[in-house]
C-alpha positions in Angstrom: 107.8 130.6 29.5 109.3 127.3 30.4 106.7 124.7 31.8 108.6 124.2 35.1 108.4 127.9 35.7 104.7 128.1 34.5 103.9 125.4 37.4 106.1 126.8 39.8 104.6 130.4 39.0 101.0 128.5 39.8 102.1 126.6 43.0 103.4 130.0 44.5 100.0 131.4 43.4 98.2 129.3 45.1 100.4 128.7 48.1 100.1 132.7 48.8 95.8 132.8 47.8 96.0 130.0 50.8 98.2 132.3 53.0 100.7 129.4 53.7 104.3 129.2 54.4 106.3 127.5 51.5 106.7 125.1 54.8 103.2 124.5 55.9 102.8 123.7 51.7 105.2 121.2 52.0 104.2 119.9 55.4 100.8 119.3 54.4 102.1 117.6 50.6 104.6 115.6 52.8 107.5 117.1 51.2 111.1 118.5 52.0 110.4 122.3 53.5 113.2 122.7 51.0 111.7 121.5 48.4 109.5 123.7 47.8 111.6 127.2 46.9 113.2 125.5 44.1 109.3 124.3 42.7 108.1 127.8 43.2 111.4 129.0 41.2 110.9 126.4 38.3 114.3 125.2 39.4 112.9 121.4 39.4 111.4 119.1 37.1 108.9 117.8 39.8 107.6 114.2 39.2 103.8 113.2 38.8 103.9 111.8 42.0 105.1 115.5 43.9 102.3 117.2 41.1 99.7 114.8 42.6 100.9 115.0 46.3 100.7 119.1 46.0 97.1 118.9 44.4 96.1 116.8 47.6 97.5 119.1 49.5 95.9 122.1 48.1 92.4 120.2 47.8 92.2 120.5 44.1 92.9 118.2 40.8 96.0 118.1 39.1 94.6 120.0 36.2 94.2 123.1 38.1 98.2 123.5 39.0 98.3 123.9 34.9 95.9 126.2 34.6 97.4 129.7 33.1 
């Protein structure tokens, strides 16, 4: 599987394990509402900065959103 759908598979994972909207995750990563579907979809190839801004947002280390 390609990477951006491996971390896009995770996000949605953890998004759902949190019981959040796709929009409360990007409200609390301060990100686009829109955004987010296309993450979740491995549509994007999200920078470090978005990868570190969605750990902070999901109280964990970056490490953890590549975790299979």
């Amino acid at each position: 599987m390609d990477i951006k759908k491996k971390f896009g598979k995770k996000v949605k994972l953890l998004r759902i394990e949190k019981g959040w909207s796709q929009e409360k995750l990007a409200l609390n990563a301060d990100l686009d509402r829109t955004y987010i579907p296309s993450i979740e979809k491995g549509d994007r190839n999200v920078s470090i900065t978005v990868i570190e801004k969605i750990a902070k947002a999901f109280k964990t280390n970056i490490k953890t959103l590549f975790d299979e």
